[in-house]
C-alpha positions in Angstrom: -41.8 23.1 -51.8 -43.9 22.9 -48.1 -43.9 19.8 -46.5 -46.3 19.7 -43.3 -48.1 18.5 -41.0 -50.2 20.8 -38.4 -47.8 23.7 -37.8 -44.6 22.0 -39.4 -43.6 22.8 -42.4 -40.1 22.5 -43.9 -39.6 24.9 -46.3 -36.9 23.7 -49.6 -36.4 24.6 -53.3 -34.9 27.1 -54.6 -34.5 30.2 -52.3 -33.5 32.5 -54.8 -37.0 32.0 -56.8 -39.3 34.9 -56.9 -41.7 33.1 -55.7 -39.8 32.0 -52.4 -41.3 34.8 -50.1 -44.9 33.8 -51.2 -44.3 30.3 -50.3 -43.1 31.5 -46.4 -46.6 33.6 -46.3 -49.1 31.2 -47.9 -49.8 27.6 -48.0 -51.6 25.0 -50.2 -55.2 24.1 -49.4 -55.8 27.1 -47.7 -53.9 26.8 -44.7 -52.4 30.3 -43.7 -49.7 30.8 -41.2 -47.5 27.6 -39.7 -46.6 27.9 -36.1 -43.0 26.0 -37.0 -40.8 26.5 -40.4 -37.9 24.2 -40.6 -35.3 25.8 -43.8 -33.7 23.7 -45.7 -30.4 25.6 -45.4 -29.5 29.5 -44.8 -30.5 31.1 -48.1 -34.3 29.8 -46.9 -33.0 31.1 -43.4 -32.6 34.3 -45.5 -35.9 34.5 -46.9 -37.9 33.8 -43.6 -36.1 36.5 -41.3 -36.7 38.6 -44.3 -40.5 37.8 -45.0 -41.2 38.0 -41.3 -39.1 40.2 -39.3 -39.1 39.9 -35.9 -42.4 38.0 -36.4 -39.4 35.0 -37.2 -38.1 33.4 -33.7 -34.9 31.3 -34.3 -34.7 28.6 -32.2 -32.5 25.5 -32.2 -34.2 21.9 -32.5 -32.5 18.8 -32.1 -33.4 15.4 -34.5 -33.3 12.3 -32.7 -31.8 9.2 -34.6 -34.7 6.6 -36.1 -31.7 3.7 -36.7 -29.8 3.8 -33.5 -31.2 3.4 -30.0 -30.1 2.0 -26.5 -34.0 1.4 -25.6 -34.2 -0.7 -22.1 -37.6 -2.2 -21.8 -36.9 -3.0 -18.3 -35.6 0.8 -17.2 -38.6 2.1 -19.3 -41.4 -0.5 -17.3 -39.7 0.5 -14.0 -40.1 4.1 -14.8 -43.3 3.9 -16.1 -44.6 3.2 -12.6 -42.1 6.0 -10.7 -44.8 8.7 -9.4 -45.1 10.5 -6.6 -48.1 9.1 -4.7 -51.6 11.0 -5.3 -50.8 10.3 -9.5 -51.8 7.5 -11.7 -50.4 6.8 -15.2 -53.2 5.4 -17.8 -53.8 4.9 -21.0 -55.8 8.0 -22.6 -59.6 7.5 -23.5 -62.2 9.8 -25.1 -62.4 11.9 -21.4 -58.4 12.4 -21.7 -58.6 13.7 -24.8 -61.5 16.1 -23.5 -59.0 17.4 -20.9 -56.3 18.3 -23.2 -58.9 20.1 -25.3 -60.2 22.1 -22.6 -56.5 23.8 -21.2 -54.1 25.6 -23.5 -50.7 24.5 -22.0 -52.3 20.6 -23.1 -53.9 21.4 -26.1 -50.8 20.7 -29.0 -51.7 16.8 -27.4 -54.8 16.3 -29.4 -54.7 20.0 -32.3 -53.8 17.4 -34.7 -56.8 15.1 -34.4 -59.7 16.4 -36.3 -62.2 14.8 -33.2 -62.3 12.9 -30.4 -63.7 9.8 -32.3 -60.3 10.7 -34.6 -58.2 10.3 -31.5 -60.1 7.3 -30.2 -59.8 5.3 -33.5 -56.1 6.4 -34.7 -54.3 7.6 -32.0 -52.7 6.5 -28.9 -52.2 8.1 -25.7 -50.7 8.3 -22.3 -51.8 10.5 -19.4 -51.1 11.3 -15.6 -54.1 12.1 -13.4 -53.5 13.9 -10.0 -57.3 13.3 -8.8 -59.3 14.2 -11.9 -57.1 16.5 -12.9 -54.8 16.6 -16.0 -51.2 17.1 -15.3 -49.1 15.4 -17.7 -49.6 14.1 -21.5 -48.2 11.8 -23.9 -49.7 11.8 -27.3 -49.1 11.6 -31.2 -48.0 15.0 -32.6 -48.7 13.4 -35.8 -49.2 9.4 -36.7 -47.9 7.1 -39.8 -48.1 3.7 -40.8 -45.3 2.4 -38.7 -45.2 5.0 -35.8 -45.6 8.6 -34.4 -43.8 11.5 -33.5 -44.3 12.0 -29.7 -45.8 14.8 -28.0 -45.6 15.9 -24.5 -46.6 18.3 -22.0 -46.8 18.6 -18.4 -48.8 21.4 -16.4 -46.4 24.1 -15.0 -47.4 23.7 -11.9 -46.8 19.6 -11.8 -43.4 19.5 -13.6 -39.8 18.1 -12.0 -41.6 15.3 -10.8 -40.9 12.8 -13.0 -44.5 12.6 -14.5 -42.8 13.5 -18.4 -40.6 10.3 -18.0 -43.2 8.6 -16.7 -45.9 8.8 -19.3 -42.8 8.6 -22.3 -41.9 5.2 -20.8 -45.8 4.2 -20.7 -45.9 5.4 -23.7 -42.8 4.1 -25.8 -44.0 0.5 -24.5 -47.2 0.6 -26.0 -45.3 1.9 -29.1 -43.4 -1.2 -29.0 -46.7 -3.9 -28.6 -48.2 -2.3 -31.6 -44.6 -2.7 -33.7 -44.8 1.1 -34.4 -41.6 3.2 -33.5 -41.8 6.1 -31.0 -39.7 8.8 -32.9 -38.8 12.2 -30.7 -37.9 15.7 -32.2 -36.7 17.8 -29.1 -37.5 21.0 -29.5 -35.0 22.2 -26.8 -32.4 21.2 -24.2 -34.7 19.9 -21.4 -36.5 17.6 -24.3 -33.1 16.5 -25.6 -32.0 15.3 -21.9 -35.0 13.1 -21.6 -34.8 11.9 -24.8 -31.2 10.8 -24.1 -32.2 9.2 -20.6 -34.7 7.1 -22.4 -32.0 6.0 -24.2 -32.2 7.8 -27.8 -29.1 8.7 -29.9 -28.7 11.7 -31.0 -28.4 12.7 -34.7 -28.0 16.6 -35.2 -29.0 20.1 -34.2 -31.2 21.9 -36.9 -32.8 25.8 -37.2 -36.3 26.6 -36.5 -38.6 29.3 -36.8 -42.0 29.8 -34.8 -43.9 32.1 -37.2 -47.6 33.0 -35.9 -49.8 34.2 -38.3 -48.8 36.5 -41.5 -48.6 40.2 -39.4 -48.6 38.5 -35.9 -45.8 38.0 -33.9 -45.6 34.3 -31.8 -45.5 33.7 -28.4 -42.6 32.9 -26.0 -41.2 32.7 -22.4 -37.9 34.4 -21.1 -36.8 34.6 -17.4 -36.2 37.7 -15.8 -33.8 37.5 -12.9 -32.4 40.2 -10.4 -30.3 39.9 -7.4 -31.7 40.8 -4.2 -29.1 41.0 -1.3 -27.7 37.8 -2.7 -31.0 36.1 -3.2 -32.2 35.2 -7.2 -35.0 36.2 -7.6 -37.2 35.4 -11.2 -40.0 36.4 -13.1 -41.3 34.8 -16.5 -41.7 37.0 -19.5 -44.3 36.0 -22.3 -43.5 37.9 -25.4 -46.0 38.4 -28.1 -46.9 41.2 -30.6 -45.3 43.8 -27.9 -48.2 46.5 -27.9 -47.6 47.2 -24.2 -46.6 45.3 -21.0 -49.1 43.1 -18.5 -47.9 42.8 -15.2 -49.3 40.0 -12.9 -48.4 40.7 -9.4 -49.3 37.4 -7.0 -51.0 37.0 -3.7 -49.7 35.0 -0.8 -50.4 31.5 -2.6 -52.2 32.7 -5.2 -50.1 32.1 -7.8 -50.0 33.7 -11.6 -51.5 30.5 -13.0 -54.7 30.5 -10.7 -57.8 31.8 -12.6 -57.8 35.4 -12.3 -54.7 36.3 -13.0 -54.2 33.6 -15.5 -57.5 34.7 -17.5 -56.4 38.5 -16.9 -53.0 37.4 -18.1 -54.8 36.0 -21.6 -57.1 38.7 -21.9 -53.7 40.9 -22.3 -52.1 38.4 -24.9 -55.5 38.7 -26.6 -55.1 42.7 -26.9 -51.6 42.4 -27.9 -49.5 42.7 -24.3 -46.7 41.1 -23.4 -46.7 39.3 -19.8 -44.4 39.4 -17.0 -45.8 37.4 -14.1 -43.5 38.0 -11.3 -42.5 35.5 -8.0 -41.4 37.1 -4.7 -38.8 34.7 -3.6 -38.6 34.4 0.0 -41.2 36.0 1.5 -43.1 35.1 5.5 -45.4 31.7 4.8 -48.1 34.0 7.1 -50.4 37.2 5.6 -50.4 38.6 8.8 -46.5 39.1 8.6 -46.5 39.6 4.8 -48.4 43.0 5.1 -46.3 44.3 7.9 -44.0 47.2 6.7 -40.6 45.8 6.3 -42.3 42.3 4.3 -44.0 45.1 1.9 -41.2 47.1 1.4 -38.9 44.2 0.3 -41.7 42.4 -2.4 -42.1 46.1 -3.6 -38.3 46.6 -4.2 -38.0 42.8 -5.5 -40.8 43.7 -8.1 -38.9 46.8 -8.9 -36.0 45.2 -9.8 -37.7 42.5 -12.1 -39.7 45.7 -13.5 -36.3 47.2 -14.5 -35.0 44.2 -15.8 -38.2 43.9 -18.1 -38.4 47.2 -19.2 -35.3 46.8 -21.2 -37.9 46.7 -24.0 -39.1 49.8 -23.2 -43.2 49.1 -23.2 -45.1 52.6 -24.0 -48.0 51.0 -22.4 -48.1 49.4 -19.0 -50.8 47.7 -17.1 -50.5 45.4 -13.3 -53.3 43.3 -12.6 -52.4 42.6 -9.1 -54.4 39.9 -6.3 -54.3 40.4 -2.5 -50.6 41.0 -1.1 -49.7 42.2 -4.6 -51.9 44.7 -4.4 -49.7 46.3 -1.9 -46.6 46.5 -4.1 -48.4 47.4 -7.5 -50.1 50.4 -5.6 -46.6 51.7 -4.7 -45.1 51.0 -7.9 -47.6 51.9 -10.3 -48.6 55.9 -10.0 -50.3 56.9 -12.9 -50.5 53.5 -14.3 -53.8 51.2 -15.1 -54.6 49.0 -12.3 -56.6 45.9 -12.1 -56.9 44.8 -8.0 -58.3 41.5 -7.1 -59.5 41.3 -3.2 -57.0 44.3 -2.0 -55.8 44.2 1.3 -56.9 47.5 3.6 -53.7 48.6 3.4 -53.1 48.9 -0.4 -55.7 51.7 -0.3 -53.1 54.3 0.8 -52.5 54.5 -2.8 -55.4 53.9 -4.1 -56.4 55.9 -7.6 -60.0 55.6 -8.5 -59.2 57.4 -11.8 -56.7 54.2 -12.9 -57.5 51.6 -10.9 -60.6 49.0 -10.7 -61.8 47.2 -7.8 -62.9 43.5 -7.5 -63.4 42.5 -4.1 -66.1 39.9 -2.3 -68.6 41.1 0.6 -67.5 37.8 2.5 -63.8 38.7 2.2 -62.8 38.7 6.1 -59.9 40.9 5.0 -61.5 44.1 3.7 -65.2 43.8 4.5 -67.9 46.2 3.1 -67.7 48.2 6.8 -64.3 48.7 6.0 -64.2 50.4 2.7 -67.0 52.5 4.0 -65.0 54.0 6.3 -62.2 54.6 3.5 -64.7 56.1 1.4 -64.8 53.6 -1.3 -68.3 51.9 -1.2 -70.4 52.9 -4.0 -67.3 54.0 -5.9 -67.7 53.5 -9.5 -64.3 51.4 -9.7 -65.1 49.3 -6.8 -66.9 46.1 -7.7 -68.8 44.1 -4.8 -69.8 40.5 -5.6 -72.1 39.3 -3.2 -71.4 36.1 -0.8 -67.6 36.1 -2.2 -64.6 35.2 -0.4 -61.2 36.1 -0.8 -60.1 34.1 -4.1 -63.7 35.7 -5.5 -65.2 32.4 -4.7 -68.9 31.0 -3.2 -69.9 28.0 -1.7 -71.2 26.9 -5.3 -68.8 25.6 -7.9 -70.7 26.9 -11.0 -71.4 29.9 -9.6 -68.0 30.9 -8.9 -67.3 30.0 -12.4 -69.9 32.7 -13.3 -68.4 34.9 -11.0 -65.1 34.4 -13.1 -66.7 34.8 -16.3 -68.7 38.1 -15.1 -65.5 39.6 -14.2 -63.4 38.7 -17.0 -66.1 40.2 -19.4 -65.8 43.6 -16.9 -61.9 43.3 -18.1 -62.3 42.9 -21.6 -63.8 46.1 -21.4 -61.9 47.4 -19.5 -58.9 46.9 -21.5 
């Protein structure tokens, strides 16, 4: 038997049945794949790791109690309002639910509503704005006659700011005036703790698997660390089907998450990469001290290390996509590998290679102008892109038309790849 609902499916019966590896691989009603398969004890453990491989990722889940509960109304209204200032908690409307659709980290708030009028009409939802922007969501992973199962999500670049506990506590009361119950699953440690501080009881640990499609392998984040005289230094590491390595190599604020590296870093994914997108730690808060010597030589050895301590997997296939500063380090580090360079500084021409590498750099870019690369020999090189009127971040004066610019040069990667 398969029980589910989206991508959760526990799998029980008998595990010894010929038939139990066919369940694992295909679903009633057409459905195909699960992201989540919940065994009902370790002979279906058996059959899963056996049906899948290393397509199967274990993980430990932890089920929340639906009898007992210490629930505060008072500690949950009071932290409800608890947000830094520039973000507002509301409730979610049809133009929430269009933001989580539009960005993947948000988008398991609203994949189990078949449309926006679904949401509108069935669901309920909390959300925290910084500006216009999405940051933080708490929705329905699924919804029943006398509650939901909560789902939550908060942009990586927004998170240890309370904004989570926030929008559960908005959200939990609003479970509470419409007499439905606000039942949690954690699906790991961090989840567990909040849960706890909101004053669930815990009931037991279970086993998981994340299963992508039949053939595919899933998705998921490790951290990389290395020591560098003393200082910890960490990279994230996005496994998927392990066809070769993507390395993202940041500029001086531009971090992995901004759009071209985060598009680049899909693109990869798409083609079957996995992703390390590496952090430099410490490093001068200027660019004009970042690309002196010393400052290069230390974010070059830094990367190095986290390079090692990636390449444990041994990748046959390795590719940097690198943006500005990191330009400098993926130069040094990568001879004879495929290079993608976004706006390079002058300097990271010294090891430039026209036969690996392409070019993506703005005429209005005051730090490598088109004078400049004449004089290096590169203008009119077939690797060297020019976009007219952009800036340093590939940018123009007009929104839409630096979201053309974006789009133009991710097509020019696709290929590329």
């Amino acid at each position: 038997m398969a029980a589910g609902s989206g991508g959760f499916s526990i799998i029980a019966g008998d595990a010894a049945s010929a038939l139990a590896s066919k369940l694992v691989l295909k679903w009633p009603d057409g459905f195909a794949g699960s992201e989540l398969l919940v065994p009902q004890n370790e002979a279906w453990e058996k059959v899963i790791e056996d049906t899948y491989g290393d397509g199967a990722i274990k993980l430990t889940r932890y089920a929340l109690s639906k009898t007992e509960h210490n629930f505060d109304t008072q500690k949950l209204e009071k932290w409800s309002r608890e947000v830094p200032e520039g973000y507002e908690i509301k409730l979610m409307d049809g133009k929430d639910f269009d933001r989580c659709a539009a960005s993947d980290w948000s988008y398991d708030n609203i994949a189990n509503f078949a449309s926006r009028e679904h949401f509108c009409s069935e669901g309920i939802g909390v959300c925290c704005l910084f500006g216009e922007t999405l940051v933080c969501a708490a929705t329905p992973y699924c919804v029943w006659d006398k509650g939901i199962e909560i789902e939550i999500d908060t942009h990586p670049q927004h998170r240890r700011k309370g904004l989570a506990r926030a929008c559960a506590s908005r959200l939990m009361l609003e479970c509470f005036r419409r007499n439905l119950y606000p039942s949690w699953d954690a699906a790991n440690k961090m989840s567990l703790d909040l849960a706890l501080s909101l004053g669930y009881v815990a009931a037991s640990p279970y086993t998981a698997y994340y299963i992508a499609q039949p053939g595919k392998r899933p998705a998921r984040t490790e951290k990389i660390t290395a020591d560098y005289n003393g200082e910890e230094i960490a990279a994230k590491l996005t496994v998927g089907e392990g066809k070769g390595l993507c390395v993202l190599f940041p500029g001086m604020g531009y971090t992995c998450d901004r759009p071209l590296l985060h598009f680049t870093g899909k693109t990869a994914m798409d083609k079957g990469y996995d992703l390390l997108s590496l952090s430099y730690g410490n490093i001068p808060s200027t660019l004009k001290e970042a690309r002196c010597e010393r400052v290069t030589q230390e974010v070059t050895e830094k990367c190095r290390q986290l390079l090692c301590a990636a390449q444990k997997r041994k990748y046959e296939k390795v590719i940097f996509a690198a943006k500005s500063l990191g330009t400098l380090a993926a130069g040094r580090l990568g001879k004879g590998i495929k290079q993608i360079w976004y706006t390079p500084v002058e300097e990271s021409f010294d090891c430039f290679d026209g036969d690996n590498c392409i070019v993506f750099t703005g005429d209005a870019d005051p730090l490598l102008g088109l004078d400049r690369l004449r004089e290096l020999g590169y203008l009119g090189s077939d690797s060297v892109n020019i976009v007219e009127r952009a800036n340093h971040s590939l940018d123009v004066s007009d929104t839409m038309e630096s979201i053309d610019i974006l789009r133009c040069v991710m097509e020019k990667i696709e290929k590329w790849f």
